[in-house]
C-alpha positions in Angstrom: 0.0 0.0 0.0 2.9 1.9 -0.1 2.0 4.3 -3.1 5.2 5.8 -4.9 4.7 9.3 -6.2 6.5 9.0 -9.1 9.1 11.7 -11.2 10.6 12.1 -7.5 7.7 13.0 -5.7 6.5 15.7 -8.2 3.3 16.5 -10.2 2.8 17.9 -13.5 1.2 21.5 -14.2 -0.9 22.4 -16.9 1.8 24.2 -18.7 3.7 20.3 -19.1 6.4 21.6 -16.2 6.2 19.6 -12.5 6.4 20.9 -9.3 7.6 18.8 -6.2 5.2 17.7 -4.2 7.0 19.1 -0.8 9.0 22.4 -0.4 10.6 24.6 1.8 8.9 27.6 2.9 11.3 30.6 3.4 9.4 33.3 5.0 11.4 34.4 8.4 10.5 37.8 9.9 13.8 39.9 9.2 13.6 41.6 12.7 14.2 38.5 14.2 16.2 36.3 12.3 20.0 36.2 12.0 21.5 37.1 9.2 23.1 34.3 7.2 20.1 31.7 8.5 18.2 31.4 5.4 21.0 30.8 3.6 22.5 27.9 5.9 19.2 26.2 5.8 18.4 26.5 2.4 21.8 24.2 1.6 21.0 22.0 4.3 17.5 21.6 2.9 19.2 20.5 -0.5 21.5 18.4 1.5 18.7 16.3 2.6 16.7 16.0 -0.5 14.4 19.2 -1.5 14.2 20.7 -4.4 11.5 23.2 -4.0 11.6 26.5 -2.4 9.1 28.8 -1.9 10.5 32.7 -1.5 9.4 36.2 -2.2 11.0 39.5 -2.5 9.1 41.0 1.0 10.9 38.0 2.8 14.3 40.4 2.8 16.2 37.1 2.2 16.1 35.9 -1.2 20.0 37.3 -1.6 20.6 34.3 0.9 18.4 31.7 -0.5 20.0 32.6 -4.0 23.5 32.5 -2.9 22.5 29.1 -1.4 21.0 27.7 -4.2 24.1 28.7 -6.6 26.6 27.5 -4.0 24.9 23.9 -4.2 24.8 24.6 -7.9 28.7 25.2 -7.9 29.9 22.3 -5.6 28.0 19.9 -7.9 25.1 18.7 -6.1 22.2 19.9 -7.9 22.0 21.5 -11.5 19.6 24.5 -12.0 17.3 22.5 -13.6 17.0 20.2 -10.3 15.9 23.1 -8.3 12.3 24.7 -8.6 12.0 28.3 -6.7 9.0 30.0 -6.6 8.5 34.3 -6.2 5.9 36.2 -5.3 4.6 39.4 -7.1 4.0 42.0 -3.5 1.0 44.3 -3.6 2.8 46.9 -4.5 3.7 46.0 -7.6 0.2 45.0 -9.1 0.2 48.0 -11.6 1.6 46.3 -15.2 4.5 48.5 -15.4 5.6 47.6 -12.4 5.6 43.7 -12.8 8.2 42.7 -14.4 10.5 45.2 -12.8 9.5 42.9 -9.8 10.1 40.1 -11.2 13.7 41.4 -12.4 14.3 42.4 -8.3 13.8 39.2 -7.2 15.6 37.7 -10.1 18.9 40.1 -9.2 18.9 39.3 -5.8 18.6 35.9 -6.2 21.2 35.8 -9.2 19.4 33.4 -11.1 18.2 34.2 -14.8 15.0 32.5 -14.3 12.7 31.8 -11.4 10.1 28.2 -12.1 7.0 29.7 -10.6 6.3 33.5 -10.3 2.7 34.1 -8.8 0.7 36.8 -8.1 0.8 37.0 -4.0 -2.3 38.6 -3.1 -5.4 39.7 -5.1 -5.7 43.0 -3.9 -3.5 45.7 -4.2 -1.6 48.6 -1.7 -0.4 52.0 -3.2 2.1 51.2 -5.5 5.5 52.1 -4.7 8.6 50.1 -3.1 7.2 50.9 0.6 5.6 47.2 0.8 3.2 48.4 3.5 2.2 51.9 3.2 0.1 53.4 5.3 -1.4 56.8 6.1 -0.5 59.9 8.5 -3.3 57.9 11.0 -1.3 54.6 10.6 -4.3 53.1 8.1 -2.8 51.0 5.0 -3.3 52.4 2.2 -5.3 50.4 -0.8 -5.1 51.2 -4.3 -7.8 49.2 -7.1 -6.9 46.6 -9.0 -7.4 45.3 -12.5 -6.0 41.6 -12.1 -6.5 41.1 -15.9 -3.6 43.6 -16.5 -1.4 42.6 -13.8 -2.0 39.1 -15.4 -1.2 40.4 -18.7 1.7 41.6 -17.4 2.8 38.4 -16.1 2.6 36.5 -19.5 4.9 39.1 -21.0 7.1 38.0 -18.1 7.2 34.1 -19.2 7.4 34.8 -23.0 10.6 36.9 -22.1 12.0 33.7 -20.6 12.1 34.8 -16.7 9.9 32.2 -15.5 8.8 28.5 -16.8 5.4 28.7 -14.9 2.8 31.8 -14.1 0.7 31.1 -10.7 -1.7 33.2 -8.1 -2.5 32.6 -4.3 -5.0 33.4 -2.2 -7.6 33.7 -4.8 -10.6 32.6 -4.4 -12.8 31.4 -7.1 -14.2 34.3 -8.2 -11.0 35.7 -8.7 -9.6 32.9 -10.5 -12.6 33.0 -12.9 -11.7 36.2 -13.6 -8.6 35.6 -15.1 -9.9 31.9 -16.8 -12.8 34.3 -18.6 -10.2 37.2 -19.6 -10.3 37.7 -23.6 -7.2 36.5 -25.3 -5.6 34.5 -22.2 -1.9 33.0 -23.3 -1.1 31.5 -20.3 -3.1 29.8 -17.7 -2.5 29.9 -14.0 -1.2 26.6 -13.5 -1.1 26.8 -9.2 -2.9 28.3 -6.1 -1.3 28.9 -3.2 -3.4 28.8 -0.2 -3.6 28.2 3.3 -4.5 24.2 4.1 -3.8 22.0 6.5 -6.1 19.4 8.3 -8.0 21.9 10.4 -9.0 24.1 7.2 -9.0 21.5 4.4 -10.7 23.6 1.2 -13.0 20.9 0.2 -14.7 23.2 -2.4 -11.2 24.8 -4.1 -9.3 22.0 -4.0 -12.7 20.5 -6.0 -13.0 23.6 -8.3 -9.0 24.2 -8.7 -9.0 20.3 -10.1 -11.5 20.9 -12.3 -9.2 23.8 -13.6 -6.1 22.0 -13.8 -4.9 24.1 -10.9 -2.3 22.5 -8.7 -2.6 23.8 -5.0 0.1 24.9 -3.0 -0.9 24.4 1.2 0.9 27.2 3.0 0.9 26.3 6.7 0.7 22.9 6.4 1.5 22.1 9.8 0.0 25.3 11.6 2.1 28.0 12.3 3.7 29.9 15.0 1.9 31.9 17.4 2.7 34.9 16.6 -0.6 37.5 17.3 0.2 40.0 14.8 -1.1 37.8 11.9 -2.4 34.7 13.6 -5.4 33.1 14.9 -4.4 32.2 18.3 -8.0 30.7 18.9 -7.0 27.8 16.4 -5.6 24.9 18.8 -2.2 23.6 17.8 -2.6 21.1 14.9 0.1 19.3 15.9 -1.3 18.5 19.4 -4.3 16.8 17.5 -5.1 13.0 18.8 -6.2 11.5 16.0 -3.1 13.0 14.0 -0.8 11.9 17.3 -2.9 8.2 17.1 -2.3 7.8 13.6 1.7 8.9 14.0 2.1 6.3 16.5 0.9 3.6 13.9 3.4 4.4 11.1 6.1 5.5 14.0 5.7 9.0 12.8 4.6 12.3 14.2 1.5 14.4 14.1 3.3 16.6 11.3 4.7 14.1 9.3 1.0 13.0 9.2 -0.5 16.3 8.2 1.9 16.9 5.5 1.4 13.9 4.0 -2.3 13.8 4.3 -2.0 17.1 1.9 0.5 15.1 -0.8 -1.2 12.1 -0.5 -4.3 14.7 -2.3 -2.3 15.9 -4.3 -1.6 19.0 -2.4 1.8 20.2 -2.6 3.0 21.4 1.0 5.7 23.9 2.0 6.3 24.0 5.5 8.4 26.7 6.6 11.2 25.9 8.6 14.6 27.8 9.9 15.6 24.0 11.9 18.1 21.8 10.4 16.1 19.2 12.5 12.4 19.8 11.0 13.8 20.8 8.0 14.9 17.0 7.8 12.1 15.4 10.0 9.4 17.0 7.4 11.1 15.6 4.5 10.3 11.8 5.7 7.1 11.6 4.3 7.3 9.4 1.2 8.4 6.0 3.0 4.4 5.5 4.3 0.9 6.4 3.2 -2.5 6.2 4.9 -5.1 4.3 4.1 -8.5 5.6 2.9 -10.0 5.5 6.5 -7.2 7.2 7.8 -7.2 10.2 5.0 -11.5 10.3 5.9 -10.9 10.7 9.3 -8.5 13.6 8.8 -10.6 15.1 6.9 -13.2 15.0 9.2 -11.2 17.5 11.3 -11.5 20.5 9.5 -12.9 23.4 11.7 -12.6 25.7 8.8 -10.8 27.9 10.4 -7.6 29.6 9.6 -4.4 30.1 11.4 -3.1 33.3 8.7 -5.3 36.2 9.1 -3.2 38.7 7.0 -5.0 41.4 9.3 -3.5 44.6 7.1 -6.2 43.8 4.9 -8.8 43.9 8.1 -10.2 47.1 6.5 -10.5 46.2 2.6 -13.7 45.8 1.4 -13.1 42.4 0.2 -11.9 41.3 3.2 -12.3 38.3 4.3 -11.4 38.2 0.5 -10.8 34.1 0.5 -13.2 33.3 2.8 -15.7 33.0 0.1 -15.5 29.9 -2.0 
């Protein structure tokens, strides 16, 4: 019962390029993180076995996780083609003009000529300009309208110039996503969503409608996330303290997140937990030597709570907001 993902453990997109099935999230609040970090764990990640990382220019560290790629690159363990890096279009950059000089920023700092996946972050926009959160004299962000058929646009120019394989979006509900599926003269479909999933907010309707689409989804917090008030739900109990995900560890002498993050692949969910620990970094990668069985996956699902652990509360005053609640 041991079922293989093939093409080592990736999926195909609907452009004929694959993704791997697990990555490494990247995100690490600058303020707190030591400089050189991201770059330590990225080449210990590769080290271990992934190939997948998932960055973005408002992380402040994609000069380290470029550097680290390229040193792995130059000491022979991976080619460029091994790797798969995904970037993320910011808010403030939603205007076309201003897209692929994004792109090109993350591209300069990373030192790579092409990134695999480049996806549109959020669906709403802040004032353009290089502050990423700008905000007014009274401390309120500032919002600006967006036209996500333009900034789309935009983004196919980007991948017929050759600076990324695969165009993608996240956080985008249906709605949005229909919007840019209906746009006149579409080149390139979105081939991913990146949303937040995990067993206690499982998507049952977008994962339904994304497959439909072709649209492979990308689980941010697979595993939960820290605590950290400014931009989590701390009412969501810890996944990882979940019984039935401890129970079913026990069986397969694994633990609750090991479980969790291969409940997602096991869907065909791709999963990048986000990790700064050489030791989780390699604990989360051993999840392709078991798989649950169907009553197993069922019960898991039966845990959703539909609740979310990322509350991105800057856009608490937008009048989409909650803009992904909505299926």
């Amino acid at each position: 019962h041991d079922i293989k993902i093939n093409y080592s453990h990736t999926v195909p997109l609907s452009d004929g390029n694959r993704i791997p099935l697990l990555g490494l999230g990247t995100y690490a609040d600058p303020r707190s993180t030591a400089k050189g970090t991201a770059l330590e764990c990225v080449k210990n990640a590769i080290d271990v076995g992934y190939r997948h990382f998932d960055g973005a220019l408002v992380y402040f560290n994609e000069h380290e996780v470029g550097q680290a790629i390229r040193e792995k690159i130059a000491d022979g363990t991976v080619k460029r083609e091994d790797i798969f890096y995904c970037g993320k279009l910011w808010s403030t950059f939603q205007p076309p003009e201003m897209v692929r000089p994004a792109l090109e920023s993350t591209l300069k700092a990373l030192k790579l000529d092409y990134v695999d996946l480049y996806i549109v972050e959020l669906p709403m926009a802040f004032k353009p300009g290089n502050d990423f959160y700008p905000r007014d004299e009274n401390g309120k962000y500032i919002y600006h309208h967006t036209d996500l058929c333009a900034t789309w646009e935009a983004m196919e120019a980007c991948k017929d110039a050759g600076l990324v394989k695969s165009l993608g979006v996240s956080n985008f509900n249906r709605r949005q996503l229909e919007l840019l599926f209906n746009k006149p003269g579409l080149k390139h479909k979105p081939v991913s969503n990146q949303i937040e999933c995990h067993p206690y907010f499982t998507q049952p309707k977008l994962l339904e409608y994304c497959r439909q689409k072709d649209i492979v989804v990308v689980g941010y917090s697979p595993i939960g996330t820290s605590r950290d008030p400014s931009w989590v739900n701390l009412k969501c109990p810890p996944l990882l303290e979940d019984e039935v995900l401890v129970s079913i560890g026990k069986k397969y002498s694994k633990s609750s997140a090991q479980v969790a993050l291969r409940f997602n692949v096991q869907r065909g969910v791709v999963v990048i937990p986000k990790s700064f620990s050489p030791q989780r970094i390699h604990h989360n990668y051993q999840i392709f030597d078991f798989s649950l069985t169907e009553e197993e996956m069922k019960s898991i699902e039966m845990l959703n709570k539909n609740i979310r652990f990322v509350q991105l509360l800057m856009w608490a005053d937008h009048p989409e907001y909650p803009f992904h609640d909505e299926y």
